[in-house]
MDTraj code that builds the backbone (N, CA, C; nanometers):
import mdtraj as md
import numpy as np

residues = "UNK UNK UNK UNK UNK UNK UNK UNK UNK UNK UNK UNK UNK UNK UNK UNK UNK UNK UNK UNK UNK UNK UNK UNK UNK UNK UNK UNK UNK UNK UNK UNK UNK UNK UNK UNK UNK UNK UNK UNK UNK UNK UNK UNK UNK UNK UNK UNK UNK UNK UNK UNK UNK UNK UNK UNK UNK UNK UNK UNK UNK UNK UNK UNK UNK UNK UNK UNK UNK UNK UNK UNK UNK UNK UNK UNK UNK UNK UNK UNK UNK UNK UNK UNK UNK UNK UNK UNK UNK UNK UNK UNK UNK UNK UNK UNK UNK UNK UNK UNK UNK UNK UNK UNK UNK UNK UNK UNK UNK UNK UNK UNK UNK UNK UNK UNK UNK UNK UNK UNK UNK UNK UNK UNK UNK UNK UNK UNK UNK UNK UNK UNK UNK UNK UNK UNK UNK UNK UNK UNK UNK UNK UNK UNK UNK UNK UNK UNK UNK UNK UNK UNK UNK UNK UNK UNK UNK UNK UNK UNK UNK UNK UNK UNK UNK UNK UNK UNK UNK UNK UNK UNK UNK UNK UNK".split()
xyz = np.array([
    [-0.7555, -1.0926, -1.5956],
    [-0.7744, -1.1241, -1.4553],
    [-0.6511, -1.0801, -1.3770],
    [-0.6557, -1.0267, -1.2516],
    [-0.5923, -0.9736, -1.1522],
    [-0.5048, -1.0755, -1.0561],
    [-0.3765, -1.0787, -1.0138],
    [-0.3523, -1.1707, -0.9409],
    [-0.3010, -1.0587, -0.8669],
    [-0.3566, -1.0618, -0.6876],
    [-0.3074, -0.9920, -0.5969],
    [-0.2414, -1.0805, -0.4757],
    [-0.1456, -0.9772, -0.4711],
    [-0.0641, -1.0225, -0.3710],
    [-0.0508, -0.9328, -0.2183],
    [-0.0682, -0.9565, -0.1332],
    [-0.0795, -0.8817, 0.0253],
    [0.0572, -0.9197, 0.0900],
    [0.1113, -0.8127, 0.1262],
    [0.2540, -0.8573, 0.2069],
    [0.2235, -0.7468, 0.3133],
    [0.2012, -0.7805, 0.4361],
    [0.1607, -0.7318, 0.5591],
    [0.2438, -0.7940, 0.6837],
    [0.2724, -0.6768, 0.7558],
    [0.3411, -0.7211, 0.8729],
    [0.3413, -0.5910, 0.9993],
    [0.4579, -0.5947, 1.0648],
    [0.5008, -0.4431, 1.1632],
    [0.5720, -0.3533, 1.1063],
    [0.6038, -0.2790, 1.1184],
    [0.7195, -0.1929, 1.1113],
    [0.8245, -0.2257, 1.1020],
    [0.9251, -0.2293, 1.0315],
    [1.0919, -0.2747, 0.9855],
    [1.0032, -0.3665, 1.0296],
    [0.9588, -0.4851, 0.9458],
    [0.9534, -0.5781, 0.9727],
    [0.9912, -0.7137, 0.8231],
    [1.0361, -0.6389, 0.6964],
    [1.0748, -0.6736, 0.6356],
    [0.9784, -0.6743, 0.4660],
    [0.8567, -0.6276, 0.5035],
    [0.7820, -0.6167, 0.3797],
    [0.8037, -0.5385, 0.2739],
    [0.8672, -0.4232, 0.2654],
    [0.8719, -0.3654, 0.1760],
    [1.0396, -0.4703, 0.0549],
    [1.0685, -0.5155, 0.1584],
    [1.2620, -0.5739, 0.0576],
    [1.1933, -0.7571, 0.0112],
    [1.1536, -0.7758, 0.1047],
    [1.0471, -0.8778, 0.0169],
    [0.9614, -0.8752, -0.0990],
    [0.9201, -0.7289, -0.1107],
    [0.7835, -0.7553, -0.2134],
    [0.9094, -0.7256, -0.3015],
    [0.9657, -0.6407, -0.2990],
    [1.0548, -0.5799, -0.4332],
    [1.1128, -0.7096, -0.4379],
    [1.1585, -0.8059, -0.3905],
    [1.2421, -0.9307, -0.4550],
    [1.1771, -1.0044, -0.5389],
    [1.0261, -1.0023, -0.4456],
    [0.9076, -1.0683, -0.5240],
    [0.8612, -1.0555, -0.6587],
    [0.8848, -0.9390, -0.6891],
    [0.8204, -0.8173, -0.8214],
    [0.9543, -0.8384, -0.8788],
    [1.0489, -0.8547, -0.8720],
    [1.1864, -0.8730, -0.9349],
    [1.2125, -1.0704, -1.0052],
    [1.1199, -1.1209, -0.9107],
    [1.1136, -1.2641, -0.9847],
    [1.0507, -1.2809, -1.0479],
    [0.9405, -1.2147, -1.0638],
    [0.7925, -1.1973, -1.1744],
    [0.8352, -1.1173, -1.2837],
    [0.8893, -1.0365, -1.2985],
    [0.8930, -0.9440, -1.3977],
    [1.0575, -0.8891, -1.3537],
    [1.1167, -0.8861, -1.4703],
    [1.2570, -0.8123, -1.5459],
    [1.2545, -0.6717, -1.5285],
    [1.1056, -0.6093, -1.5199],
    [1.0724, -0.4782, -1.5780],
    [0.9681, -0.4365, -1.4606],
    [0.9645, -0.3778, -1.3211],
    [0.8657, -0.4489, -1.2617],
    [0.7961, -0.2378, -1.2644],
    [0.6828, -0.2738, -1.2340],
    [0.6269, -0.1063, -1.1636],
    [0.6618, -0.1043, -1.0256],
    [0.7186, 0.0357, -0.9697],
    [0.7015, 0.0654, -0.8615],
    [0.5915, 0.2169, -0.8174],
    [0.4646, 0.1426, -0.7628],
    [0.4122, 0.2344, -0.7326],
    [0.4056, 0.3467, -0.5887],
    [0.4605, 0.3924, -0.5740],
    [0.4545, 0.5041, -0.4487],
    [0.3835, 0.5780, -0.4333],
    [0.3177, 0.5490, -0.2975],
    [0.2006, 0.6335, -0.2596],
    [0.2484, 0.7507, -0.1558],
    [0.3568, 0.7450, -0.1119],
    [0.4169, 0.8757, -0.0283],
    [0.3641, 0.9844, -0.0610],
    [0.2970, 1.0892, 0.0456],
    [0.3187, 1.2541, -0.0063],
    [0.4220, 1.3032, 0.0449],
    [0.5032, 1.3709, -0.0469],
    [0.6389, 1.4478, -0.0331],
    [0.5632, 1.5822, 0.0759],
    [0.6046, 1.5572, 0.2215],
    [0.5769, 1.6427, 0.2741],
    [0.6874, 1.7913, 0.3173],
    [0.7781, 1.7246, 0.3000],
    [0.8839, 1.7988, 0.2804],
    [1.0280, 1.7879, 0.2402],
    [1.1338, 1.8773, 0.2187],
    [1.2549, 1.9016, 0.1491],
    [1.3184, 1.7077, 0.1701],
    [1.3569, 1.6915, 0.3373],
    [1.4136, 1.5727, 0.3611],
    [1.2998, 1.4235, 0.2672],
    [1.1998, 1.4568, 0.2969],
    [1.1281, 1.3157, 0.2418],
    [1.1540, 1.3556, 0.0988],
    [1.1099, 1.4653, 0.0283],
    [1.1633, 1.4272, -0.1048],
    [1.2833, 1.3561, -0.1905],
    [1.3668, 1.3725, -0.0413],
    [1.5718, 1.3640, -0.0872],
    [1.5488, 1.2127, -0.0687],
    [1.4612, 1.1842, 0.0309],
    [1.4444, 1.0194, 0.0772],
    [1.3758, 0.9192, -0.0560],
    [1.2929, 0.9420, -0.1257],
    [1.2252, 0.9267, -0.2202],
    [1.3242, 0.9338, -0.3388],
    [1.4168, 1.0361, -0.3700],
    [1.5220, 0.9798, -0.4821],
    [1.6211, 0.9075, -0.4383],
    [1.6569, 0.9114, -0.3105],
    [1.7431, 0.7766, -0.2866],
    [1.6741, 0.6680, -0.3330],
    [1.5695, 0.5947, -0.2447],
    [1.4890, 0.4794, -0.2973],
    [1.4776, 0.4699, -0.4414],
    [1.4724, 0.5105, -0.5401],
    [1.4263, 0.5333, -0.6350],
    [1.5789, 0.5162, -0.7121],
    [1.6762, 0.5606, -0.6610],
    [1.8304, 0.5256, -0.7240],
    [1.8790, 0.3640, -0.6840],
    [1.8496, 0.3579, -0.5519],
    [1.8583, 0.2049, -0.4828],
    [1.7905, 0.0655, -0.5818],
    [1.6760, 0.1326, -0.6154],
    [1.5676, 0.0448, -0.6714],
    [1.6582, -0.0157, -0.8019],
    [1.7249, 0.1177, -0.8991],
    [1.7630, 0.0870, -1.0458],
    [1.7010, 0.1075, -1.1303],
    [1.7547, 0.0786, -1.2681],
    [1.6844, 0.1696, -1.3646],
    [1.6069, 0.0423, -1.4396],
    [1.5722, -0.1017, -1.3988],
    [1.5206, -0.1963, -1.4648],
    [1.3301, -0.1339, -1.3825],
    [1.3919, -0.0237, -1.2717],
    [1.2110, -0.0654, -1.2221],
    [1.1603, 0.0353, -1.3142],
    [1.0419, 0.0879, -1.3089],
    [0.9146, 0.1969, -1.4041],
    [0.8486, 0.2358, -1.2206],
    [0.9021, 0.3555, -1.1971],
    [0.8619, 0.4404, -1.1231],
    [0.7589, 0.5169, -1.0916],
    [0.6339, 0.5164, -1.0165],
    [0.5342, 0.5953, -1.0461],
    [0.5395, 0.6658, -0.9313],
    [0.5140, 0.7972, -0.8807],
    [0.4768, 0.8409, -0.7866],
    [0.3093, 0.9329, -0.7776],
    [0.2268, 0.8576, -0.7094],
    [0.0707, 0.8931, -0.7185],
    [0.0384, 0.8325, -0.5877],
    [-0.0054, 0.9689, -0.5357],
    [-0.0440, 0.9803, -0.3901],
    [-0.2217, 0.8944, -0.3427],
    [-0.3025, 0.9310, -0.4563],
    [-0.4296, 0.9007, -0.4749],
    [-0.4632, 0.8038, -0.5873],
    [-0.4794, 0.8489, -0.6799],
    [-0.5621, 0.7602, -0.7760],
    [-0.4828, 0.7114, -0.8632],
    [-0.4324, 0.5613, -0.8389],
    [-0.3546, 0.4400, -0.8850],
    [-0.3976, 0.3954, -1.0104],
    [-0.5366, 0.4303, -1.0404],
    [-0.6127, 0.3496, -1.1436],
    [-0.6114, 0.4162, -1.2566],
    [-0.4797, 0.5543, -1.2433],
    [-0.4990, 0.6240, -1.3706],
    [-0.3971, 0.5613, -1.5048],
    [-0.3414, 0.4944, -1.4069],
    [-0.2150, 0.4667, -1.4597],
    [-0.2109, 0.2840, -1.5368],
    [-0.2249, 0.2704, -1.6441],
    [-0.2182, 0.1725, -1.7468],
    [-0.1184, 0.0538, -1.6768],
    [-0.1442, -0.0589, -1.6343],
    [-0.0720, -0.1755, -1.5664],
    [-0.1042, -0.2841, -1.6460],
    [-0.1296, -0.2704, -1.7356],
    [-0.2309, -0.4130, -1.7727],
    [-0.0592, -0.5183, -1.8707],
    [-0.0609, -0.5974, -1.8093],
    [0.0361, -0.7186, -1.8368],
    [0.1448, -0.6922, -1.7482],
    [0.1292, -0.6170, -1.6654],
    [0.2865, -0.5565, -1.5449],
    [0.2468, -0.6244, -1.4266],
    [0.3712, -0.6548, -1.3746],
    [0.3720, -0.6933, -1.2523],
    [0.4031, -0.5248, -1.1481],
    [0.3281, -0.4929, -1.0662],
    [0.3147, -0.3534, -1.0250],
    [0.3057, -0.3691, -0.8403],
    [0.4168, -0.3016, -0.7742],
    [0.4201, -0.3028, -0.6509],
    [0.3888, -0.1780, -0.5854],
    [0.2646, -0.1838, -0.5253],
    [0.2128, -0.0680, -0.4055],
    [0.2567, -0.0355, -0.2891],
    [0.3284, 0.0382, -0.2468],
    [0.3940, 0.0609, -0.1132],
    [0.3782, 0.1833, -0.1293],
    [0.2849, 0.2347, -0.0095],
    [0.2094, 0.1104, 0.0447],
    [0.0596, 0.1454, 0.1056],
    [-0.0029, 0.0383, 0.0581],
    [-0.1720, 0.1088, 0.1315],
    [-0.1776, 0.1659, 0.2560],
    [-0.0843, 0.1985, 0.3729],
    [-0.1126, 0.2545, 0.4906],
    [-0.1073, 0.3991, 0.4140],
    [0.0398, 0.4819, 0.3732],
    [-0.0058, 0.5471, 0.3107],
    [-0.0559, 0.6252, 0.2287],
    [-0.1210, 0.5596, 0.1238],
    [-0.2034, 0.5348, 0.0383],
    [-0.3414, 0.5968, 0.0952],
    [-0.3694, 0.5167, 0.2312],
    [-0.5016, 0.5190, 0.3059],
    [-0.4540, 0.6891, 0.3861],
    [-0.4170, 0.6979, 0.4372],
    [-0.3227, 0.8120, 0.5001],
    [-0.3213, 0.9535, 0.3982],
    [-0.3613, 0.9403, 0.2913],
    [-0.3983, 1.0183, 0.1829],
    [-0.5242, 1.0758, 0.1817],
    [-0.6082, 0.9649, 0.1380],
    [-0.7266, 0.9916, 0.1817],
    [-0.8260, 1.0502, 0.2907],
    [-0.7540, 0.9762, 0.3955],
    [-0.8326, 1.0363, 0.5127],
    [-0.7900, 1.1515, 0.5514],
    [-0.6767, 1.2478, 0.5448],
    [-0.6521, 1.3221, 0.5205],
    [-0.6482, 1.4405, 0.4470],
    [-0.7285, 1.4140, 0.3409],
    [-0.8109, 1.5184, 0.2404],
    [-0.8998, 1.4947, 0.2988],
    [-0.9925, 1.4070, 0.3469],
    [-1.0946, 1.4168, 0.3727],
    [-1.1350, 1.4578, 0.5211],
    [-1.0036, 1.5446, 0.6442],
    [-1.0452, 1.5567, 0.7613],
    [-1.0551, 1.7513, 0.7062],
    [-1.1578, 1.8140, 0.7666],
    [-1.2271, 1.9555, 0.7080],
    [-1.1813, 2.0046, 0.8301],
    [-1.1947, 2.1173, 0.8934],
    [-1.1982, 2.2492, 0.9982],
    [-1.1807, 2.1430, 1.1414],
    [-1.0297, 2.0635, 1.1461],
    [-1.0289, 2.0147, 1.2502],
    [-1.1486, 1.9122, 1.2788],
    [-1.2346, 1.8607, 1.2035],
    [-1.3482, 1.7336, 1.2237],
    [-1.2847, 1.6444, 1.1702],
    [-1.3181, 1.5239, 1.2743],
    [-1.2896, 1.3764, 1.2545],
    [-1.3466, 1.3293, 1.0737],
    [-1.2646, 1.2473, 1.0239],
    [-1.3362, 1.2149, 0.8984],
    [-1.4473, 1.1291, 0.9094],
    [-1.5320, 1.0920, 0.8430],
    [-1.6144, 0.9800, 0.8714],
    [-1.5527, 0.8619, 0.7727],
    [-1.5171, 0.7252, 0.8590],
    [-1.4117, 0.6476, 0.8244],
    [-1.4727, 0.5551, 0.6888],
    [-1.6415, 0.5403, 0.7342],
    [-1.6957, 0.4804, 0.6256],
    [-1.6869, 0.5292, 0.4718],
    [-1.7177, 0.6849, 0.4797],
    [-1.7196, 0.7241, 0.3015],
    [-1.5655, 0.7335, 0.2434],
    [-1.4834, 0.7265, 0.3598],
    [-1.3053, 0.7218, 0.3552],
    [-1.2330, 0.5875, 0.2807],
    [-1.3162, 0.5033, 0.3461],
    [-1.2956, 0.3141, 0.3175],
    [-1.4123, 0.3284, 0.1996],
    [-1.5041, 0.3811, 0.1485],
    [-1.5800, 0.3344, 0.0618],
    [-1.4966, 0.3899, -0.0736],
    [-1.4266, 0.5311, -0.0515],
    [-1.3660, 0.5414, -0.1251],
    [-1.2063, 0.4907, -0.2073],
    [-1.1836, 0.4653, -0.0926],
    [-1.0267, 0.3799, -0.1188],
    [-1.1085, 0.2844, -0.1783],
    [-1.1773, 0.1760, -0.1052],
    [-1.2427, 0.0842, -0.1833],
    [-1.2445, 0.0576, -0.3622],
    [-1.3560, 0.1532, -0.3922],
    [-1.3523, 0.2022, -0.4950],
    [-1.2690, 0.2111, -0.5979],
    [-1.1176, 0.2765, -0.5303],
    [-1.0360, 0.3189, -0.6117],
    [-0.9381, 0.1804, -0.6307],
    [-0.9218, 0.0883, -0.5188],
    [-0.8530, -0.0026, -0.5332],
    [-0.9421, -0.1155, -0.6300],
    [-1.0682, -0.0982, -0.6246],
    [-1.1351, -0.1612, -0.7095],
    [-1.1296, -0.1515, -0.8227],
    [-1.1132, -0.0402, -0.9227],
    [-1.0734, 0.0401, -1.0193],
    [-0.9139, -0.0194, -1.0834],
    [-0.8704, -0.0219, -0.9701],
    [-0.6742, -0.0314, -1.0278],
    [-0.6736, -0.1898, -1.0322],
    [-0.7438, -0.2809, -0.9406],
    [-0.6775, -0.4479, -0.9480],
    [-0.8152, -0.4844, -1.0601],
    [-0.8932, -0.3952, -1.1582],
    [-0.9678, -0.4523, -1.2620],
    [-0.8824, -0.4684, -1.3599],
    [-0.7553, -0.3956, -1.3288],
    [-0.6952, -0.4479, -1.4692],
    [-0.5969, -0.5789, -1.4718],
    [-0.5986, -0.6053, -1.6208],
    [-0.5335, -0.8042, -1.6239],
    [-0.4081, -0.7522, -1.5898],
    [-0.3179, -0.7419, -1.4490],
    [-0.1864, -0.7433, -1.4252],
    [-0.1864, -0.7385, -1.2874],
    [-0.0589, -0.8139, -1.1752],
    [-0.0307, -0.8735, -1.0916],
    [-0.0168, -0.7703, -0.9882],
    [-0.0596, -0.7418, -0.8804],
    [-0.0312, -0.6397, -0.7869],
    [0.0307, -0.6629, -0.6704],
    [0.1419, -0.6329, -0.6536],
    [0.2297, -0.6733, -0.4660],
    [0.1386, -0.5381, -0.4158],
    [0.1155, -0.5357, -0.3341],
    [0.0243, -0.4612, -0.2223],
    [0.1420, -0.4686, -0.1204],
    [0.1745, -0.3913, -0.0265],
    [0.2710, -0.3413, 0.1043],
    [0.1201, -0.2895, 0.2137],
    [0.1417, -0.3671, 0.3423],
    [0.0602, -0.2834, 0.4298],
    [0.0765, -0.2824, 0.5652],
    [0.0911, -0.2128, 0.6248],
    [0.1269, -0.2394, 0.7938],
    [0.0254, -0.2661, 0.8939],
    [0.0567, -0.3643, 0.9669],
    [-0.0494, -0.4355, 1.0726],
    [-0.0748, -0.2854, 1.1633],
    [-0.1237, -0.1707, 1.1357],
    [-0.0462, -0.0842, 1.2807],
    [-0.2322, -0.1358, 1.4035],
    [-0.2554, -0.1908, 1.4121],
    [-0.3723, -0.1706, 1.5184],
    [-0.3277, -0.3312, 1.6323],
    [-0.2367, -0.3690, 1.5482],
    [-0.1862, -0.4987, 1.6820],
    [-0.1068, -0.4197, 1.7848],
    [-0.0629, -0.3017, 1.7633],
    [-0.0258, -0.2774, 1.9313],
    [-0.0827, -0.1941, 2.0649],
    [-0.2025, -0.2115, 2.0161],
    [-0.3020, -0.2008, 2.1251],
    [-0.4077, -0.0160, 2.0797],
    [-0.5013, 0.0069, 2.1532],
    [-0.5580, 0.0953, 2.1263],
    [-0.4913, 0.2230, 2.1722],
    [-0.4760, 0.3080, 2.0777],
    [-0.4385, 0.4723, 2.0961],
    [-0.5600, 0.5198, 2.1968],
    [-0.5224, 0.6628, 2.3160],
    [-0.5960, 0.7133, 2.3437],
    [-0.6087, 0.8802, 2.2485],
    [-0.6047, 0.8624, 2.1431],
    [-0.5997, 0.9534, 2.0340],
    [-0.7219, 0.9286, 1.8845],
    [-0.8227, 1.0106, 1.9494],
    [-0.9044, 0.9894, 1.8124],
    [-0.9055, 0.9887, 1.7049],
    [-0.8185, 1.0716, 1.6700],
    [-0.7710, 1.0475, 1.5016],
    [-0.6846, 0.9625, 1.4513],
    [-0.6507, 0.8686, 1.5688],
    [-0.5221, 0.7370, 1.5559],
    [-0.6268, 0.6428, 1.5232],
    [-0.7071, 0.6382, 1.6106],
    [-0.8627, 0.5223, 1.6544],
    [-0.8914, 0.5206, 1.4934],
    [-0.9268, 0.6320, 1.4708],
    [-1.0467, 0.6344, 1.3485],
    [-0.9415, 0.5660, 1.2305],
    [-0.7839, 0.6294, 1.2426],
    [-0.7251, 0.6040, 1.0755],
    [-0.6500, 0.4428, 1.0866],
    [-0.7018, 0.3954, 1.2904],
    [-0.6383, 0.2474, 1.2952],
    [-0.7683, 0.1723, 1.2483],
    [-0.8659, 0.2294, 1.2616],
    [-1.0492, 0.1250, 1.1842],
    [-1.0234, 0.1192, 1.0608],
    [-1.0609, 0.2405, 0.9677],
    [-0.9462, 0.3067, 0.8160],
    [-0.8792, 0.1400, 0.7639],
    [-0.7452, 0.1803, 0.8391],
    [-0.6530, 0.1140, 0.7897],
    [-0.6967, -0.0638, 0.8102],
    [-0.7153, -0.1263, 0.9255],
    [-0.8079, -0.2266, 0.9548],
    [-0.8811, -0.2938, 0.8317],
    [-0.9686, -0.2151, 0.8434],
    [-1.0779, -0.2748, 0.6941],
    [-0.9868, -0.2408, 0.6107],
    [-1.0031, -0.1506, 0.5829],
    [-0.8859, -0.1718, 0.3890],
    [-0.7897, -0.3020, 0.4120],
    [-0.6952, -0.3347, 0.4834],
    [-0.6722, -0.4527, 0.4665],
    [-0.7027, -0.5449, 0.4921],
    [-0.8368, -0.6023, 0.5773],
    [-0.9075, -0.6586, 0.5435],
    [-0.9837, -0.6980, 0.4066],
    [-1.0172, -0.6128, 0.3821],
    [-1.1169, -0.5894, 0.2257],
    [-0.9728, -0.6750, 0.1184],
    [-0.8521, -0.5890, 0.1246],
    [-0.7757, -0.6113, -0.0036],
    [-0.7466, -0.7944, 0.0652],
    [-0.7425, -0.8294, 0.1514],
    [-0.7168, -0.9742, 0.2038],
    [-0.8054, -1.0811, 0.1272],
    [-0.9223, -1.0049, 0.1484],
    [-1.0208, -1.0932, 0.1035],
    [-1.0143, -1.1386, -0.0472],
    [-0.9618, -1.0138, -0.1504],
    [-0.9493, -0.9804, -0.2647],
    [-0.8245, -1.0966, -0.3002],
    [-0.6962, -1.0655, -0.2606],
    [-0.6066, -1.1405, -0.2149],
    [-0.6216, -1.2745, -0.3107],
    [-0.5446, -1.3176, -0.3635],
    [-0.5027, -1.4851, -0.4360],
    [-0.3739, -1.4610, -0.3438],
    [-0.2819, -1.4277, -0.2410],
    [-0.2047, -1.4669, -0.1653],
    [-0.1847, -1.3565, -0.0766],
    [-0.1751, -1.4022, 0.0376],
    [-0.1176, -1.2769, 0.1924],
    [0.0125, -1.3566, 0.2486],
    [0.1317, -1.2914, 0.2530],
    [0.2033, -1.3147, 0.3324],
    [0.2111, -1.2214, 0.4677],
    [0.2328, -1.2782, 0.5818],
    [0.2796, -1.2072, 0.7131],
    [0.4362, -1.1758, 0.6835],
    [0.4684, -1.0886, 0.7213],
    [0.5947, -1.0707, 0.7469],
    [0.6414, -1.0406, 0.9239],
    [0.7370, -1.1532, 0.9300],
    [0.7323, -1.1678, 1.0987],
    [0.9320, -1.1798, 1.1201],
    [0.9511, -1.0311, 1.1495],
    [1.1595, -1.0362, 1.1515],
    [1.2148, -1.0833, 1.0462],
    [1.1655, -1.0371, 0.9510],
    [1.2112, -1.0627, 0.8545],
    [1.1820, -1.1789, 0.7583],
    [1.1264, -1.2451, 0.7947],
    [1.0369, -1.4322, 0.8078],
    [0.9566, -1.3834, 0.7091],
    [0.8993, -1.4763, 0.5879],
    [0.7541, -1.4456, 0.5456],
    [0.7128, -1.5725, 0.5929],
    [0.5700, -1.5150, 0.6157],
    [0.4824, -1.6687, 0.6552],
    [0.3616, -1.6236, 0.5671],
    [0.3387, -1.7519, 0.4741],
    [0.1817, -1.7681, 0.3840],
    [0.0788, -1.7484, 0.4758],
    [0.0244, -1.6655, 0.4944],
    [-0.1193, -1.7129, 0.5404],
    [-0.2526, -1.7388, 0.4318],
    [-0.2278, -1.7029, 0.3125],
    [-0.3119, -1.7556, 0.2275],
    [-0.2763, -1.7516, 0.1027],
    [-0.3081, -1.8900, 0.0672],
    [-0.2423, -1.9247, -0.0739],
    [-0.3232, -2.0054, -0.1762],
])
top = md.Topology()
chain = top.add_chain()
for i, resn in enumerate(residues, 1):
    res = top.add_residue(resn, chain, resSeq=i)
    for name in ("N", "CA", "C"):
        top.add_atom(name, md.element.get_by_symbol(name[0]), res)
traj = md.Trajectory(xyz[None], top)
């Protein structure tokens, strides 16, 4: 059985140094999963910093898409982070300049997150609130702020705990 954990908030708003403390009290040995695509020279250099910062007690994964390939079962394993994670997806999936269609986008993340929390080990999840600061007049913001919306919704529901992260503050919202 799966115990998931949701740590959601704003921007610098403190979720990502939380979950890693979190995953550091659970486990000696923790996974760090990274969903970043190395889009270029600087983000790659950014990605081995983090990754030197972190130490050599974490198990490093870097997988842009499919999380569920990778064997977790008795690990405590931290995702940072489903925005983009989700940001992956919809992005393979936008063709010749057309909007993606957000449903087979979310059915698929779905899926895949369904796939990775079947296995018996503990998941910190990272995700950013981005649709609390009001509506974009940008359609491809709209569509990947619905996207992002439901997926954390969905993983909430999934959820045995959500913290808010509010300035640094965690607040339980479900426990």
């Amino acid at each position: 059985m799966s115990n998931i954990i949701l740590i959601t908030g704003g921007q610098r708003s403190g979720k990502s140094s939380y979950a890693e403390q979190l995953a550091l009290q659970l486990s000696d040995h923790p996974v760090y999963m990274a969903t970043a695509r190395v889009w270029d020279e600087e983000f790659r250099i950014r990605i081995l910093r983090h990754q030197e910062r972190r130490g050599p007690c974490w198990t490093n994964i870097e997988e842009e898409k499919w999380l569920s390939r990778h064997d977790l079962t008795g690990r405590v394993a931290l995702v940072d982070c489903l925005t983009l994670w989700c940001t992956n997806f919809f992005f393979d999936a936008t063709h010749d300049n057309e909007l993606p269609d957000v449903n087979i986008v979310l059915e698929e993340v779905k899926a895949e997150f369904d796939r990775l929390t079947a296995q018996d080990a503990t998941f910190i999840f990272v995700t950013n609130e981005i649709g609390s600061g009001g509506v974009s007049d940008n359609a491809l913001q709209r569509r990947f702020t619905d996207l992002q919306g439901w997926m954390n919704q969905y993983v909430a529901s999934k959820a045995n705990t959500v913290v808010l992260m509010v300035s640094g503050i965690p607040v339980k919202i479900k426990d």
